[in-house]
C-alpha positions as CSV (number, residue, x, y, z in Angstrom):
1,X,21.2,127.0,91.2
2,X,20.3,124.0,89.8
3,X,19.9,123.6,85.7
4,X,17.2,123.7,84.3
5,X,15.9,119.9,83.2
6,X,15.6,119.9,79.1
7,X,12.2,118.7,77.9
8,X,11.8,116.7,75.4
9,X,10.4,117.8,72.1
10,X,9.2,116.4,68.6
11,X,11.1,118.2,65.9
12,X,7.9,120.6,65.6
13,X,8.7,121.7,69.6
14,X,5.7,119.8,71.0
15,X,6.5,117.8,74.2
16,X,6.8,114.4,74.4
17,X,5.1,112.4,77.4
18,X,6.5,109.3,77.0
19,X,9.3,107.7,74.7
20,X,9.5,104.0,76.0
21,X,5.6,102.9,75.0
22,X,3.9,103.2,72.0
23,X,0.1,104.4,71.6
24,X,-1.6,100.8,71.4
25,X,-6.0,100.1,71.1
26,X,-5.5,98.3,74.5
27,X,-2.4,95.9,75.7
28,X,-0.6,94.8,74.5
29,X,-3.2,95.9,71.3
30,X,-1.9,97.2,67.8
31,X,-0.7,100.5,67.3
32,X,-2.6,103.9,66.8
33,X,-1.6,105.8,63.8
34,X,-2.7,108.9,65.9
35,X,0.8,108.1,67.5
36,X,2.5,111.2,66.1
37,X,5.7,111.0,68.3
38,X,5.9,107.3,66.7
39,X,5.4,108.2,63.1
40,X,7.5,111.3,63.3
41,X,10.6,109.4,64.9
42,X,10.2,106.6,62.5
43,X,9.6,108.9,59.3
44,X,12.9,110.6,60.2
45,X,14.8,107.4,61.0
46,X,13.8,106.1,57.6
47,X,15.4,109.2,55.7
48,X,18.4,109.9,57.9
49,X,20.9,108.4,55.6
50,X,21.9,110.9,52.5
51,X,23.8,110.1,49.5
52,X,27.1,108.9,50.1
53,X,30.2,111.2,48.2
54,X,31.3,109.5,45.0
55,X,34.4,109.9,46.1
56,X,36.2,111.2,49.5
57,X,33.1,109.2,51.2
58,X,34.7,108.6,54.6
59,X,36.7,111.8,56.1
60,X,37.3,113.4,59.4
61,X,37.2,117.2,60.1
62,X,38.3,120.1,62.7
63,X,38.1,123.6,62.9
64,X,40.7,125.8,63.1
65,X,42.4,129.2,62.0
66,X,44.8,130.1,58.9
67,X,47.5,132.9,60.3
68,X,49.3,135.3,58.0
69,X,53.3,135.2,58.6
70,X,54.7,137.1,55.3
71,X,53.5,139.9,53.3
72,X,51.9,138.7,50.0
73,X,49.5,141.6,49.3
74,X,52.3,142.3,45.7
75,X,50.8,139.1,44.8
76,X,46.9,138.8,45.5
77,X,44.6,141.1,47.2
78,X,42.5,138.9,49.1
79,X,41.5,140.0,52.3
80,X,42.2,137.5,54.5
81,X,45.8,138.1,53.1
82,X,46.2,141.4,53.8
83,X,48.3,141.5,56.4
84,X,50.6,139.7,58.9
85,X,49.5,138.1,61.6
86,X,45.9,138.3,60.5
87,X,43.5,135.1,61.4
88,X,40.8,133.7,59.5
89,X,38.7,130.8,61.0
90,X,38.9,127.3,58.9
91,X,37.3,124.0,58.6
92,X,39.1,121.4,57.5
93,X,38.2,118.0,55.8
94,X,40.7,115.0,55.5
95,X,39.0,111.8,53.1
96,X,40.3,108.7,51.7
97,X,39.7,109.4,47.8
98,X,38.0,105.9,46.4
99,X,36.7,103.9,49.0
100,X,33.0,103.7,50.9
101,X,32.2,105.4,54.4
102,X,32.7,101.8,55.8
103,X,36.6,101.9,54.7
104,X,39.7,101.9,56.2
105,X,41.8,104.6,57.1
106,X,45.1,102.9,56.2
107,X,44.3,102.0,53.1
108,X,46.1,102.5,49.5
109,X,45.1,105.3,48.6
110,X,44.7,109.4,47.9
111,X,44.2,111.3,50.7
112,X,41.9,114.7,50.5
113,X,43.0,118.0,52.2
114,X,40.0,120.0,51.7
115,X,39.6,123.6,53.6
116,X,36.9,126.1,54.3
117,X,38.4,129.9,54.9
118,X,35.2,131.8,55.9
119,X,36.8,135.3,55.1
120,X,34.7,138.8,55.5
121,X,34.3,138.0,51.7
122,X,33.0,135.1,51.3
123,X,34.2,131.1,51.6
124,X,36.9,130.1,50.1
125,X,37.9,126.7,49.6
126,X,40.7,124.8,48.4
127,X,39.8,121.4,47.9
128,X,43.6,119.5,47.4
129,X,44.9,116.2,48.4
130,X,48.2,115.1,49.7
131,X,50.4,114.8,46.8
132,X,51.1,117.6,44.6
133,X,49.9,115.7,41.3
134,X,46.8,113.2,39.8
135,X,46.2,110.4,37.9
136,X,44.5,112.4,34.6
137,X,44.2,115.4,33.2
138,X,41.0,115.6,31.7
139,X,38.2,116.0,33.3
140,X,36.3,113.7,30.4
141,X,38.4,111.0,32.3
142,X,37.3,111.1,35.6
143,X,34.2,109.0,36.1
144,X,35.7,106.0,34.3
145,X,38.7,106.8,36.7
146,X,36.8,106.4,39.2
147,X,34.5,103.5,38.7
148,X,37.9,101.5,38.3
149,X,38.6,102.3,41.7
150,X,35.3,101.3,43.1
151,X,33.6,97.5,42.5
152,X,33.2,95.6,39.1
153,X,29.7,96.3,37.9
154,X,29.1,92.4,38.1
155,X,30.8,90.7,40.7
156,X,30.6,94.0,42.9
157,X,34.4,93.1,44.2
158,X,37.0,95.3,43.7
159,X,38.8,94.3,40.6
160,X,43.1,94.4,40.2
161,X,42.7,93.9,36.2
162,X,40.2,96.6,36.2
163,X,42.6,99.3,38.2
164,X,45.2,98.4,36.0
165,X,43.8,98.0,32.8
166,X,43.1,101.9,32.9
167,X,46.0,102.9,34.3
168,X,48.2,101.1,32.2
169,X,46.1,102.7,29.3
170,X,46.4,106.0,30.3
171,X,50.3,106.6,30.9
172,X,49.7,110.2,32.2
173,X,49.1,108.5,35.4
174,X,52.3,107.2,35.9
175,X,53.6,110.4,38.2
176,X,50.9,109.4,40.8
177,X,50.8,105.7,40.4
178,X,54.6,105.8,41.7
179,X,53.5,108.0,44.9
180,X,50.4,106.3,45.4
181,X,52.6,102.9,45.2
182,X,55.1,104.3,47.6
183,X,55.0,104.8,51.1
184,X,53.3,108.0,50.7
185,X,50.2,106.2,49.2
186,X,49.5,105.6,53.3
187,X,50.1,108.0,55.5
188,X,50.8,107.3,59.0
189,X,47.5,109.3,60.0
190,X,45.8,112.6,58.7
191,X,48.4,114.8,61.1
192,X,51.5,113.6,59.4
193,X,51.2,114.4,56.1
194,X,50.9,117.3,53.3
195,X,48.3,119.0,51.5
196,X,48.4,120.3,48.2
197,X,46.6,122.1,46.0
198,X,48.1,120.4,43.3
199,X,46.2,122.2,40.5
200,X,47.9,125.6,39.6
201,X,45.9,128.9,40.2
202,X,45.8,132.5,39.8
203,X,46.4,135.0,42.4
204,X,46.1,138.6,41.0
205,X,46.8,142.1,43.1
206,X,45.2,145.9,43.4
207,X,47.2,146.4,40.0
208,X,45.6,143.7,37.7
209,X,48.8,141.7,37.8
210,X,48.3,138.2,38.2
211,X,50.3,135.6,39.0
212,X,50.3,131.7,38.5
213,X,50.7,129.9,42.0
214,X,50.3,126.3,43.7
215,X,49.9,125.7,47.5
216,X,51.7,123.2,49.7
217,X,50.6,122.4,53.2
218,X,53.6,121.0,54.6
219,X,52.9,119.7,58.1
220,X,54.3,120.9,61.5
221,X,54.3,117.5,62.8
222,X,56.4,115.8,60.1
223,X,56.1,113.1,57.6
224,X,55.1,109.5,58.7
225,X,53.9,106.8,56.7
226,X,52.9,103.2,57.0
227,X,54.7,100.5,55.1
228,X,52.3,97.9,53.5
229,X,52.3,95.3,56.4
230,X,51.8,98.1,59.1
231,X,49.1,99.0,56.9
232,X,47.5,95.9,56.8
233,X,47.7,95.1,60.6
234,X,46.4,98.4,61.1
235,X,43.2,97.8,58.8
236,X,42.7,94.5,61.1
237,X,43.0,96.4,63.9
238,X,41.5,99.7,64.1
239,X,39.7,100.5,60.4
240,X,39.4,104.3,61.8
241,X,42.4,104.8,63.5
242,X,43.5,108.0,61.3
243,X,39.9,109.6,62.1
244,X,40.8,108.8,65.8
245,X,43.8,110.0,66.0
246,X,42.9,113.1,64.9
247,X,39.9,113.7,67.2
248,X,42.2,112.5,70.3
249,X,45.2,115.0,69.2
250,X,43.1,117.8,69.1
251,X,41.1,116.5,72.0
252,X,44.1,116.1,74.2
253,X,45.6,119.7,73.4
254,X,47.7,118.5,70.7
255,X,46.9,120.9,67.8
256,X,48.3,119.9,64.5
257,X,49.5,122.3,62.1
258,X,51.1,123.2,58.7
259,X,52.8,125.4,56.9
260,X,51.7,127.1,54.0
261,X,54.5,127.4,51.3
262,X,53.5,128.5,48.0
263,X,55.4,127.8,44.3
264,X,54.7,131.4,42.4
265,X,55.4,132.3,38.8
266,X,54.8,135.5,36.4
267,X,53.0,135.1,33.3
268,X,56.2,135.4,31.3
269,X,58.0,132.2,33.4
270,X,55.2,130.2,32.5
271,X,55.3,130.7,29.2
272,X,58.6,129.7,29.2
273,X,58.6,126.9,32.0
274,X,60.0,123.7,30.7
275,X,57.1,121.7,31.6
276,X,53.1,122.9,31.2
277,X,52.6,124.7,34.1
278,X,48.4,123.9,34.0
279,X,49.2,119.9,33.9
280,X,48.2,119.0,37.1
281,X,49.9,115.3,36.5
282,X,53.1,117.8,36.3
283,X,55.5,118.9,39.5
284,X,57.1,122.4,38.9
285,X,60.6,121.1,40.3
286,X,61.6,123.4,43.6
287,X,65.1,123.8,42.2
288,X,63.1,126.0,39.4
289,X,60.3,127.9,41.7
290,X,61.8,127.7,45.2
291,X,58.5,127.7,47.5
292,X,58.3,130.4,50.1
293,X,56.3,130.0,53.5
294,X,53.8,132.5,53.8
295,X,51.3,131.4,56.5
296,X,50.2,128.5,59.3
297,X,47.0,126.4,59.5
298,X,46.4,125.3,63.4
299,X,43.7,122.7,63.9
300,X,42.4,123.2,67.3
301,X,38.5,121.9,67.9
302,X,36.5,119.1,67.5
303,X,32.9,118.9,65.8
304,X,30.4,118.8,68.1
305,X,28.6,116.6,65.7
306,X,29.5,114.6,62.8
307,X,26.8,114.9,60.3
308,X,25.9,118.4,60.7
309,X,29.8,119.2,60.8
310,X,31.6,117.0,58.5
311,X,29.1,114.7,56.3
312,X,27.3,118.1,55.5
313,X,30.4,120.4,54.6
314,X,30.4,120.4,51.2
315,X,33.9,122.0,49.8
316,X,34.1,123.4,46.2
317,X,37.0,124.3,43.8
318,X,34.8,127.4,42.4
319,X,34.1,129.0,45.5
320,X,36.8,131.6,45.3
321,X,37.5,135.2,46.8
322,X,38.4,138.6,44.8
323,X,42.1,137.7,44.4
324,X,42.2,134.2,44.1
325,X,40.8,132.7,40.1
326,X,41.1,129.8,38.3
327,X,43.6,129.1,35.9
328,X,43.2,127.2,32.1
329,X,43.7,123.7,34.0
330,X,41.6,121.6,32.0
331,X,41.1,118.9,35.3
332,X,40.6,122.0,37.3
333,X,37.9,123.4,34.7
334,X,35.4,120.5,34.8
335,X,36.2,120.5,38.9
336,X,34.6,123.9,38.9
337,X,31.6,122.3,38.0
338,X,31.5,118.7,39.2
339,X,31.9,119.4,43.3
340,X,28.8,122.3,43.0
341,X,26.8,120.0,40.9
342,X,27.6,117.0,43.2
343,X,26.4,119.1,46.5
344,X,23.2,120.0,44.5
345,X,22.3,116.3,44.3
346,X,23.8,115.0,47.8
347,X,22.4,118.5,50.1
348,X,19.9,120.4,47.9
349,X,19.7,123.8,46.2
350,X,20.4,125.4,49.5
351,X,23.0,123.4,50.9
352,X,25.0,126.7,51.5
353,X,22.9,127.6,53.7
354,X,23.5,125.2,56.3
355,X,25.7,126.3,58.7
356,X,28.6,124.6,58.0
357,X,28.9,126.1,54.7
358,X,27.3,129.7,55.2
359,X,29.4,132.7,54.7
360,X,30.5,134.3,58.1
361,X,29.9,137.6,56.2
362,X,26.1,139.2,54.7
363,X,25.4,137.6,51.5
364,X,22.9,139.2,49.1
365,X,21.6,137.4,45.9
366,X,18.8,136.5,43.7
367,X,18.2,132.9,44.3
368,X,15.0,132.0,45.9
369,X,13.0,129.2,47.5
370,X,13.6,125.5,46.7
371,X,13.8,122.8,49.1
372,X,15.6,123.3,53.0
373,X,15.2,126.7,52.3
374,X,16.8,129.0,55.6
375,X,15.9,132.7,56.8
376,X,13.6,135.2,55.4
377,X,14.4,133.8,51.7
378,X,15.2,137.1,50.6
379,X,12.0,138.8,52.3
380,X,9.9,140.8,50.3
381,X,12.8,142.2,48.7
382,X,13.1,141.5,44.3
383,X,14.0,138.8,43.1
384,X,15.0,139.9,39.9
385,X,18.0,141.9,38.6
386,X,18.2,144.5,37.4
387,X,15.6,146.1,39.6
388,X,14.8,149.6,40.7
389,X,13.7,148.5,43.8
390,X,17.1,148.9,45.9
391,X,17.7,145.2,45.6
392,X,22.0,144.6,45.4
393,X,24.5,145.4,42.5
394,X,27.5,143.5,41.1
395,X,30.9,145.3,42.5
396,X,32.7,145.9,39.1
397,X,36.1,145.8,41.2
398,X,35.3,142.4,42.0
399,X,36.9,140.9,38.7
400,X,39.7,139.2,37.6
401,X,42.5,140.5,35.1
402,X,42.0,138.5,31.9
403,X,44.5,136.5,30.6
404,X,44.8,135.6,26.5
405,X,43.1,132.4,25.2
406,X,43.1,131.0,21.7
407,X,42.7,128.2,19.0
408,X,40.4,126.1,17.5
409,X,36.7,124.9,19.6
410,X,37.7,121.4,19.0
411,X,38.5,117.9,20.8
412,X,42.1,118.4,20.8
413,X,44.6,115.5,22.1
414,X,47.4,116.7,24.9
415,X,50.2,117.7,22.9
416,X,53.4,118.9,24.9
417,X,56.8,118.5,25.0
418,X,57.5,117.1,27.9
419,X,56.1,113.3,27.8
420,X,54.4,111.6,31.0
421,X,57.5,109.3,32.1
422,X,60.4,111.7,32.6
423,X,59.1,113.0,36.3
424,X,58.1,109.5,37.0
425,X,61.4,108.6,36.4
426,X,63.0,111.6,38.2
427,X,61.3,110.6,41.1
428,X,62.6,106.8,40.9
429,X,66.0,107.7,39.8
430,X,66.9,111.3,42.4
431,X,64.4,111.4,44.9
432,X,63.7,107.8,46.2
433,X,66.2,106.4,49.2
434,X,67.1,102.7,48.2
435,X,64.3,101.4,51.0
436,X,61.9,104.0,49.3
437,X,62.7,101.8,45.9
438,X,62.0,98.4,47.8
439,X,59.1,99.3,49.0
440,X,57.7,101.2,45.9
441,X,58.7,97.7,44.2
442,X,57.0,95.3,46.9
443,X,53.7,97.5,47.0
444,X,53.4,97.1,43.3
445,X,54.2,93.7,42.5
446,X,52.0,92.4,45.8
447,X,49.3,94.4,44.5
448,X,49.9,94.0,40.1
449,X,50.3,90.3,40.6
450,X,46.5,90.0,40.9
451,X,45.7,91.4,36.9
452,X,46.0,89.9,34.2
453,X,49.3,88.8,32.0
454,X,48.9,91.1,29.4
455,X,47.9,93.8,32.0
456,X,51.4,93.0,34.0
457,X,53.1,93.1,31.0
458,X,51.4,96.2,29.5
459,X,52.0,98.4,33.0
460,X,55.7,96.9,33.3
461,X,56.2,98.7,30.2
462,X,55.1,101.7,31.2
463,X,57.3,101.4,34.3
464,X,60.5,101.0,32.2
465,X,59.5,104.2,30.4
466,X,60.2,105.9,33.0
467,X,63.2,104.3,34.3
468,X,64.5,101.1,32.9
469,X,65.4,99.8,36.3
470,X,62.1,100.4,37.5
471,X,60.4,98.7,34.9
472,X,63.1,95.3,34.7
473,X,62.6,95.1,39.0
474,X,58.8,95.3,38.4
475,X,58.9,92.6,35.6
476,X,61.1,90.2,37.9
477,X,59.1,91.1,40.8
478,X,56.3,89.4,38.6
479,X,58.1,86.5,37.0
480,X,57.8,88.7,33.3
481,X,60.4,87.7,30.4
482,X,62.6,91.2,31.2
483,X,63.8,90.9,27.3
484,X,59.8,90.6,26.7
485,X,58.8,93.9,28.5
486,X,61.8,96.0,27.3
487,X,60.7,95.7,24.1
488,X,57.3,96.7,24.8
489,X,58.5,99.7,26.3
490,X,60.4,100.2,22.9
491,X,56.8,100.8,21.6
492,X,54.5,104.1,20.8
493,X,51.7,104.0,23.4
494,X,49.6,103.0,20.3
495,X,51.6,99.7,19.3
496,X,52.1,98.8,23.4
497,X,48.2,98.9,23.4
498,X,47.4,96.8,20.2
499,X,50.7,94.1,21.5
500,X,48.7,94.0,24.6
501,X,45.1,93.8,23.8
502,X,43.8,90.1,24.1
């Protein structure tokens, strides 16, 4: 039996007779604003575009499943932990961090590793990238972060002095800089790399014990990365070649996965760690917390459409299950925040209720109306709590252990032991291959070159902080005096800022 032919509808179900010709007062005549087909396609056309992301603009996405493989349940009692070999269904965003939808795939830069878990409690959603630290701290930080890597305000070109200028005056970023500047700052594709959550969190069991953890996606397919002029030929090339790759794997049967390993620690080990366990711009070293593998993430289906799939799914730190909580993270905190408020703005009030972001499981609250409101909004049922009208009640098993928290309500600087260079320079000195160090070298200088003197002299600096031969093959690299920036590196940040101000 033959299918049945679809008919064409306006968005209001009413057929459409014709789609080629216009309603016109005779031929070829003007057009009749009784044309409702017309104004409707044209009214819709003019508003299809939303707000772009701030940041993570262009990404690609695929649904999948997250599979148990150890028994964690001493550690967090989240469902969709529970047990081995239990599945829970995924979607999964990749992103470049600062550039516009129109961007390339292969360029310099962050990559996001966001994921949905729809689990019988709720979403969950770990929204991490692929390197296990960031550029700040703070979350007071971020937007001027940010607009340095976007366009200057007045030229509206991206700006080398500008990216620079803040990095070099906020050392903390050091860690990150050197990954972003190595080969890792542009991964091979979206299958060939990790995801981490970076920030630390709190897992806490049936007990009330809690316990500090951080995730690390480690991928099934194995590390690959471009070098800068593969990069660059790549951009020329094929601009969405990572999104492409990724739709074609998956298309053609080749599933990519990870492994999940996570880094765990008792209250007590944290307190004694050697470096801040909350500082996300902080590794906790693997020869201190050895990471354990505990589960599998399997990509293995394509959106059927892009905007309703991936330009609406709309991922947020705070959307957390029973068993799984924040920690005192201070980037982390303002994230909790920022990614719901942003969603607000881009989607709506009720951007969870499209489907890409709606709970798999029932989910009974008090928020009404507003606009692209879905359902029955809540029927005739209260909207009010507390109520004596059957309407639903907080489960008071649903909360987290506490955890102690003291001082003064002030604006405090970061004070810690452990200063912002030495993990830099660990990573230079112990984890780097030799052709790791060229190329960390090449993609700096090629890129630093661009800023200003005092900005090339100011960063060098910074870069023999960490590890004096870094900073002298930087400062060659640039034509600096090496004598000239070695004694800028002798400097307090504070004197180093003032030496390099004008």
């Amino acid at each position: 039996m033959a299918e049945e032919k679809k008919i064409y509808t306006t968005g209001f179900g009413t057929p459409v007779d014709n789609d080629q010709n216009s309603k016109t007062a005779g031929n070829p005549g003007p057009i009749l604003m009784q044309d409702t087909h017309l104004l409707e396609k044209l009214g819709h056309f003019d508003r299809e575009r939303i707000p772009e992301r701030v940041v993570h603009a262009k990404g690609a996405g695929a649904h999948g499943y997250f599979e148990v493989t150890a028994d964690i349940t001493k550690y967090t009692k989240a469902k969709f932990l529970s047990k081995i070999g239990k599945r829970t269904e995924v979607f999964a965003r990749f992103s470049t961090v600062g550039g516009e939808r129109g961007s390339a795939d292969a360029e310099r830069d962050p990559r996001g590793f966001a994921l949905k878990f729809y689990t019988e409690e709720g979403n969950y959603d770990m929204t991490g990238n692929n390197t296990p630290v960031f550029f700040i701290r703070d979350p007071l930080k971020f937007p001027d972060f940010i607009h340095t890597q976007k366009r200057h305000p007045g030229s509206n070109l991206k700006d080398t002095s500008m990216f620079w200028d803040f990095l070099s005056l906020t050392p903390e970023s050091l860690h990150q800089v050197t990954i972003l500047f190595s080969d890792r700052g542009t991964p091979r594709n979206f299958r060939h790399m990790n995801g981490y959550s970076s920030h630390t969190f709190k897992w806490y069991n049936e007990k009330g014990e809690y316990f500090w953890v951080k995730y690390h996606f480690k991928t099934e397919q194995g590390i690959q990365n471009l070098n800068r002029d593969e990069a660059t030929e790549i951009k020329g090339k094929d601009p969405d070649h990572a999104t492409r790759d990724l739709f074609e794997a998956i298309e053609g049967g080749k599933y990519p996965s990870w492994k999940l390993e996570m880094q765990i620690m008792t209250p007590k080990e944290a307190e004694k760690y050697r470096f801040d366990p909350f500082d996300v711009t902080k590794v906790w070293f693997h020869a201190d917390v050895k990471p354990f593998t505990v589960g599998r993430l399997v990509l293995n289906r394509n959106p059927k459409n892009y905007f309703a799939e991936v330009e609406q799914a709309a991922f947020s730190p705070a959307n957390f299950v029973s068993g799984i909580a924040a920690s005192s993270d201070k980037l982390l905190q303002g994230r909790l925040f920022s990614y719901h408020d942003a969603h607000l703005h881009r989607l709506g009030p009720n951007y969870h209720l499209l489907p890409i972001n709606r709970p798999k499981n029932a989910v009974n609250y008090y928020q009404r109306d507003g606009y692209m409101t879905y359902g029955d909004n809540g029927g005739n049922g209260p909207n009010y709590y507390p109520n004596s009208f059957g309407g639903p009640e907080p489960n008071q098993n649903a909360g987290e252990p506490p955890f102690e928290v003291s001082g003064q309500a002030a604006r405090q600087p970061y004070i810690h032991p452990n200063d912002d260079f030495f993990q830099a320079g660990e990573l230079y000195r112990r984890v780097m291959t030799d052709e790791d160090r060229d190329h960390l070298i090449g993609n700096i200088t090629t890129h630093l070159c661009n800023a200003l003197k005092r900005i090339q002299l100011r960063q060098s600096a910074i870069f023999y902080k960490a590890d004096p031969e870094y900073g002298t093959r930087v400062a060659k690299g640039l034509d600096l005096d090496v004598n000239k920036v070695k004694k800028l590196a002798e400097m307090s940040q504070e004197e180093l800022v003032k030496t390099t101000a004008k």
